[in-house]
C-alpha positions as CSV (number, residue, x, y, z in Angstrom):
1,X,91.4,110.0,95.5
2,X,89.5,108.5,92.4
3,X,90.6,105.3,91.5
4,X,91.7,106.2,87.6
5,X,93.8,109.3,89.4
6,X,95.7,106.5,91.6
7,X,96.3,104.0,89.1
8,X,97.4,106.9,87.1
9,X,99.3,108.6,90.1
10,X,101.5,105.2,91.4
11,X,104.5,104.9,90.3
12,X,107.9,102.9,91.2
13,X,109.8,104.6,93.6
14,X,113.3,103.9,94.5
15,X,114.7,106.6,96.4
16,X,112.6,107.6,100.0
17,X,113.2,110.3,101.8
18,X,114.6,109.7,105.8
19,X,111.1,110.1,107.2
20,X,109.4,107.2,108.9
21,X,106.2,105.7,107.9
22,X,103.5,106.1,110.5
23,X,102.3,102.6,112.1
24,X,99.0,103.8,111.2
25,X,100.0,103.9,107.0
26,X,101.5,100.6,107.7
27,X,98.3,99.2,109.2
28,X,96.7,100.2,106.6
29,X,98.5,98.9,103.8
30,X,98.6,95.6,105.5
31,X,94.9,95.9,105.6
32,X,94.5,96.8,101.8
33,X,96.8,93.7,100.7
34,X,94.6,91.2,103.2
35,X,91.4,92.1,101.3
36,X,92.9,91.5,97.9
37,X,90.9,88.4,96.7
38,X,92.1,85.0,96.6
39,X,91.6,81.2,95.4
40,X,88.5,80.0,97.8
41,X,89.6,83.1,99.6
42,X,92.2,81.0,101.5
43,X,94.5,83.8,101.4
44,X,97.7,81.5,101.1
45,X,100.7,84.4,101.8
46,X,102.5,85.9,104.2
47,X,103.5,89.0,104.9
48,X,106.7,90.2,106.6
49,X,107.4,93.7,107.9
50,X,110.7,94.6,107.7
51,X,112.4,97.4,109.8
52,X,115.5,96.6,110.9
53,X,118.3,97.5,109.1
54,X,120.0,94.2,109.4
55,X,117.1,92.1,107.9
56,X,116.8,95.4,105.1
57,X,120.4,94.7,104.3
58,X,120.1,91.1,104.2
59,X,117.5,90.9,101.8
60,X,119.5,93.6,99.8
61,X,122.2,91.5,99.5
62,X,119.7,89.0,98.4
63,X,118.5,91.7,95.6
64,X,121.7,92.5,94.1
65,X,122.3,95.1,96.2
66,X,119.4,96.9,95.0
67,X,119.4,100.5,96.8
68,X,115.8,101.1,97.5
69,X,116.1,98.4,100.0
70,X,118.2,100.3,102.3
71,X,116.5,103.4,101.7
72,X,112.8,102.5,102.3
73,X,112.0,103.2,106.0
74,X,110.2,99.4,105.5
75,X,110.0,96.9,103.0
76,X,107.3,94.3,103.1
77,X,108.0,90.9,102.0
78,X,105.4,88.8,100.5
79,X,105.6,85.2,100.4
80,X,103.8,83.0,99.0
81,X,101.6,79.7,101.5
82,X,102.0,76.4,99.4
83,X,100.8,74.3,102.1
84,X,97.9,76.5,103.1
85,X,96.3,76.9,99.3
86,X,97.4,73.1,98.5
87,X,95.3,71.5,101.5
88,X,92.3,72.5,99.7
89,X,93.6,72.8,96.0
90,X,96.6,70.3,95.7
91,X,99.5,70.8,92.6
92,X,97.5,73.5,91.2
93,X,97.5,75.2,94.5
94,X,101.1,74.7,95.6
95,X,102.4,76.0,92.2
96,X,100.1,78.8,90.7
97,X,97.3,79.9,93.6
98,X,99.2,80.4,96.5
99,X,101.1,83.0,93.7
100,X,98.4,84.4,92.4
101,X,97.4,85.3,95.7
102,X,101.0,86.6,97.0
103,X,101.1,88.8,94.0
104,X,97.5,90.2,94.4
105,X,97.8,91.1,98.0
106,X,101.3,93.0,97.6
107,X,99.3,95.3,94.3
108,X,96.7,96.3,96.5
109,X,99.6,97.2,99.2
110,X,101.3,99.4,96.8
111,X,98.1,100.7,95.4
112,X,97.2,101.6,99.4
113,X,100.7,103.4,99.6
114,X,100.2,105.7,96.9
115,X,97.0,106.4,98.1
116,X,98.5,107.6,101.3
117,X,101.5,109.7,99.9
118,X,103.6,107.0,100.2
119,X,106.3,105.9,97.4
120,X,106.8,101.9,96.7
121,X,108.9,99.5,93.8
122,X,108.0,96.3,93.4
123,X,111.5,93.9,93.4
124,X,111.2,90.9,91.7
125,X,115.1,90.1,91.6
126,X,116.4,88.1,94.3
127,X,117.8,84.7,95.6
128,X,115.0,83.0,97.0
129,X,117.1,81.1,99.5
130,X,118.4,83.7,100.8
131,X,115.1,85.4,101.8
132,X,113.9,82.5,103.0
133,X,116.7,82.7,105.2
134,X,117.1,86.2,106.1
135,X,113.3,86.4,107.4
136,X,113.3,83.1,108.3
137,X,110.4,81.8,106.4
138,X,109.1,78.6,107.0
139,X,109.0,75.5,104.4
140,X,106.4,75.8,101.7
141,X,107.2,80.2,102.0
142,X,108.0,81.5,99.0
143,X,109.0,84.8,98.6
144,X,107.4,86.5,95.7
145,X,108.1,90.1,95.9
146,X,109.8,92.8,98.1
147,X,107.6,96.0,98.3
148,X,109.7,98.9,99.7
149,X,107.6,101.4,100.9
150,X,108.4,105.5,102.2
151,X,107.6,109.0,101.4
152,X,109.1,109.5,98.2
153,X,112.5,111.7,97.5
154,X,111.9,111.4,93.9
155,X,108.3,111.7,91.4
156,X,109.5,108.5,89.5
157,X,108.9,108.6,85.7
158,X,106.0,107.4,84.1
159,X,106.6,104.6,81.5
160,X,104.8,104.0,78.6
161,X,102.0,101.6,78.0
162,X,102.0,99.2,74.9
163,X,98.6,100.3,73.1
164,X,95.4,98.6,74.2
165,X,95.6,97.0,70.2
166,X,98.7,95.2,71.2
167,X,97.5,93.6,74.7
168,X,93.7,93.2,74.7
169,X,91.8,90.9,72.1
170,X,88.2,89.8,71.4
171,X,87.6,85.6,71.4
C-alpha cells in the first residue's frame, strides 16, 4: 500500500472480530514499532504482548472498563524505559525521551496493523499503577499507551482534521 493510502486508510478501531491475529502479523508489528527512531537511538521502551484474557481484563479494569480491551485478540502495551534513556541523557531523558520514544514505536505499530488488515485504538486512559501491576513492569516502566490490535468488525469513522492554517506556521 502507498504510504498517503495508509495514513489515510488507519483508523481507531474498537470493536474486533473473534479471529486471531497470526504470530506472523504480530512479528511484524513488533518489528515496525522497533525501527521507529529514537533519542541516540537507545530505544528506551518496552513492549508487552498481551494475550491472556486475565492480564486483558486487568488492564481493562485499569482503562475504565474500556471494551476494546477485551475484544482485541492482543493488546500491546508500551512502556516507557526511564533508566535506559536517563543513563545516557539524565532528567531530560527520564521525563521526555524515554516518552517520545514509547509513543513513536507504538505509531509505527499501529501504522504496521493497518497495513496488514488489522484494526487498532490507541488508549491513553488508564491508572498507571495498575498497569504497572497487572504486567508487572519493572521500576522506571511507564506505561504510555495500550494498542489493541485484531481484524476489524467495524470501518471506524474518519474524523476530521483542523485545517493545515490552524496547526502549521512559518517562523
Amino acid at each position: 500500500m502507498e504510504f498517503e493510502d495508509l495514513l489515510r486508510k488507519r483508523r481507531s478501531v474498537r470493536a474486533y472480530l473473534e479471529a486471531p491475529v497470526e504470530d506472523e502479523k504480530i512479528r511484524l508489528i513488533l518489528e515496525a514499532a522497533q525501527s521507529a527512531p529514537s533519542a541516540g537511538n537507545l530505544q528506551s521502551y518496552k513492549i508487552v504482548v498481551v494475550n491472556s484474557p486475565e492480564a486483558k481484563e486487568k488492564i481493562c479494569h485499569a482503562s475504565s472498563e474500556q471494551a476494546s480491551i477485551m475484544e482485541a485478540p492482543v493488546c500491546l502495551v508500551f512502556f516507557a524505559d526511564q533508566k535506559r534513556s536517563a543513563a545516557k541523557y539524565g532528567e531530560w531523558g527520564a521525563t521526555l525521551y524515554c516518552i517520545q520514544d514509547a509513543t513513536i514505536a507504538a505509531a509505527y505499530a499501529q501504522l504496521a496493523a493497518a497495513n496488514l488488515g488489522l484494526g487498532s485504538v490507541w488508549v491513553g486512559a488508564f491508572e498507571d499503577g495498575e498497569v504497572v501491576e497487572a504486567l508487572g513492569a519493572a521500576e522506571g516502566e511507564i506505561p504510555i499507551a495500550i494498542i489493541p490490535i485484531g481484524y476489524p468488525a467495524e470501518e471506524g469513522r474518519q474524523r476530521s482534521r483542523r485545517p493545515g492554517s490552524e496547526v502549521v506556521r512559518e517562523s
